[in-house]
N, C-alpha and C positions, 0 to 999 in steps of 0.2 A: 597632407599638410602637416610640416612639423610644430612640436607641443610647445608653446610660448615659457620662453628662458626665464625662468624667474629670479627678482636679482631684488638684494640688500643694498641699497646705499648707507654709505656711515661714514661721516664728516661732521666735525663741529664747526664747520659753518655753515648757518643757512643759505646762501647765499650759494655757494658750492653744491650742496645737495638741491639746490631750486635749478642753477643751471644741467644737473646731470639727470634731474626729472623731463626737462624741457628736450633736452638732445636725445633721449630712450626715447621719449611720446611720438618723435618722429620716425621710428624706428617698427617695423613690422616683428612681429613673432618675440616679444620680450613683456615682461612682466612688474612693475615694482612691488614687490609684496612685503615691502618696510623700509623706515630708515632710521640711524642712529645716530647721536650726535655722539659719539666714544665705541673704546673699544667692548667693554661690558655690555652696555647695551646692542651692540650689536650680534654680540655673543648670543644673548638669548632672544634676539631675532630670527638668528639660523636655528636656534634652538625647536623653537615654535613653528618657524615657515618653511624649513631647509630646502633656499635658495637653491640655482643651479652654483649663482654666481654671486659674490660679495664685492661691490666696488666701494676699495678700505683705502680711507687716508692714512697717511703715515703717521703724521702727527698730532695726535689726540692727547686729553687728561685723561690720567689716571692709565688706566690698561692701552696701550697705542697700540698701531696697525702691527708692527713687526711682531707684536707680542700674539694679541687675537690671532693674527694669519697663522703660528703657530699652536692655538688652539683648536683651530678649526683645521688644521688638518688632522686631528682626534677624530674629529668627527664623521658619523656612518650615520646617512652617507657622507660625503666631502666635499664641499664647493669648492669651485676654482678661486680665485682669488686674483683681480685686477687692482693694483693699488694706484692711484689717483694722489699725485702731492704736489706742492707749488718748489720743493726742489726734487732736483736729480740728484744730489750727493748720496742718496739711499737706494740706489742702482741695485750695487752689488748686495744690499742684505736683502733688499727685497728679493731678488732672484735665488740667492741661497733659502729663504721662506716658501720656496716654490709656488712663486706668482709666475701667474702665466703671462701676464704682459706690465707695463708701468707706464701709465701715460702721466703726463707732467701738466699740474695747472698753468691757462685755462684749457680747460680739454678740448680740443676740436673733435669736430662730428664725425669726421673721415675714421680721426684715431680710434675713438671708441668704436663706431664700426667695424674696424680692423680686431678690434682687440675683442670683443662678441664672437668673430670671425674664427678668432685663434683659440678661445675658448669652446666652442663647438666642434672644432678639427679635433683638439687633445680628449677633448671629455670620453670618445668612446674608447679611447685606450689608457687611459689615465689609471697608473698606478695607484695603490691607495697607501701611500707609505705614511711619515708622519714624524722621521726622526727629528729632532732641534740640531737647527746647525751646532758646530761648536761655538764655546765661549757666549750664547747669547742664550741668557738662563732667563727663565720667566719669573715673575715678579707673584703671578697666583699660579695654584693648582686649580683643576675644571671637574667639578662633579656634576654628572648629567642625573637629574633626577624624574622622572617619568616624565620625560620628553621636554622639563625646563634645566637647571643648570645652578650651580651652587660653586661661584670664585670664594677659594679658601689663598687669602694669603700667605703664601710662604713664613713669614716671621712670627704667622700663628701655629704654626706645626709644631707639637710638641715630639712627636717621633709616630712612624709608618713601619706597619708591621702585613707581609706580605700574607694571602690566605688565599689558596687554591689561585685563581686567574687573575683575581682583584688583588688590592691595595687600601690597608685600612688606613685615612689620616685620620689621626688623633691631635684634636687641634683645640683651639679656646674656645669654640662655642658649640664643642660636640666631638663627630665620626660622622666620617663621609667617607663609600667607596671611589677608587678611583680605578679605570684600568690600565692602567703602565704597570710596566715591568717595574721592582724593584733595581733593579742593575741599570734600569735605562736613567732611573730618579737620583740614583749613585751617583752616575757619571752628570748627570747635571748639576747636582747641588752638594760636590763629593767635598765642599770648604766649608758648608753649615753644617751637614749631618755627619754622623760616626756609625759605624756598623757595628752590634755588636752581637748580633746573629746571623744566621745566614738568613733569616726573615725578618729581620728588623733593623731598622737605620735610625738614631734617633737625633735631635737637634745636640748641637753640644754643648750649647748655655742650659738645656736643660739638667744634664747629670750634676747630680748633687754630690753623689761618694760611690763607690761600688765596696760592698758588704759581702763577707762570706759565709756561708750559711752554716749549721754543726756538717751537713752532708757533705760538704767542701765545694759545693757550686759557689758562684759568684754571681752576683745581683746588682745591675746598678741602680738607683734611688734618684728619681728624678723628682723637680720641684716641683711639676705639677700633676706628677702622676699619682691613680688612687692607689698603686701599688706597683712595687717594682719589678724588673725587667728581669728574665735570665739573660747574662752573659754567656756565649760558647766557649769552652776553652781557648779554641783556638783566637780568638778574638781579645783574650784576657790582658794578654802582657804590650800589644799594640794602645788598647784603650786607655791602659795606666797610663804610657807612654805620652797617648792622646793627653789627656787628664794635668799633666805637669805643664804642658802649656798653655791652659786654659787663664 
């Protein structure tokens, strides 16, 4: 006998998550082990229960499904991901977020079925990749902290400084590791931040001035740093450059 699917609903409406409990209940070998009305909470939903499966609407406050689904493919292990919305016009992102199926409010029984279906065929070969498509940048960064989770807004990062496998954010209400590549953060958010090491990228409202030291390094001085940054040479004469159009 196989081991019952266990699955996150997360919709903010009741009403929606009440119909997609009723059409599971009907259903042999599946589980609901949560549900969330947004995307954050459902975030540390998987956090806590790590579903097989997350059935994520699109359209949520605050953190929405396209964003979450891109969060949670971080995550180890990695749910599939069915998203559930009253339109189709979100086809195509949803499928670049690597959903395995999209069924469209009101969901019929059959579909979800089908789409349980299509989730158990891929799962035993399911890649565990995780890249963000292009151009669709996420709004928080995800720190998993002993098995719960800490959304650090983007517009609180004051600049990331890479250390062995992690990634320090240093942000307004602290440091939190994350694990992304520095390069992969670049090319997401290569319009807010500036590099000005080969380990470190930092926002660019944050530089105040870049200072040269008696030794002839360069330092730049951020607003809301306890102390400032090395500059790498070869990073120098871009940043100034950066700097003039600020």
């Amino acid at each position: 006998m196989r081991a019952a699917m266990r699955i996150v609903i997360a919709d903010d409406e009741p009403l929606a998550r009440e119909r997609l409990r009723a059409l599971l209940a009907e259903l042999h070998d599946v589980e609901v082990v949560a549900e969330a009305a947004d995307g954050q909470h459902a975030l540390h939903a998987c956090a806590e229960h790590q579903p097989d499966l997350v059935l994520l609407d699109i359209a949520m406050p605050g953190i929405d499904g396209l964003e979450a689904a891109r969060h949670l493919a971080a995550f180890e292990p990695r749910p599939a991901v069915v998203f559930c919305t009253a339109y189709d016009a979100h086809a195509l992102s949803a499928f670049e977020a690597e959903a395995i199926d999209y069924l469209v409010k009101p969901v019929r029984a059959e579909r979800l079925s089908a789409a349980l279906e299509r989730v158990r065929t891929f799962a035993a070969g399911r890649e565990r990749g995780g890249e963000v498509a292009p151009g669709q940048r996420r709004t928080h960064l995800c720190a998993r902290l002993r098995g719960s989770l800490r959304l650090i807004p983007i517009e609180d990062v004051h600049y990331l400084h890479a250390e062995e496998k992690y990634v320090i954010v240093h942000h307004a209400r602290g440091e939190d590791l994350i694990e992304e590549s520095l390069k992969s953060l670049e090319d997401e958010f290569g319009e807010r931040f500036v590099r000005i090491h080969r380990n470190c990228l930092v926002a660019r409202h944050e530089i105040v001035e870049l200072k040269r030291c008696p030794d002839g390094h360069v330092q730049a001085v951020l607003r809301h740093g306890k102390q400032p940054l090395e500059v790498s040479r070869r990073c120098v004469s871009a940043l100034r450059e950066t700097l003039k159009h600020l």
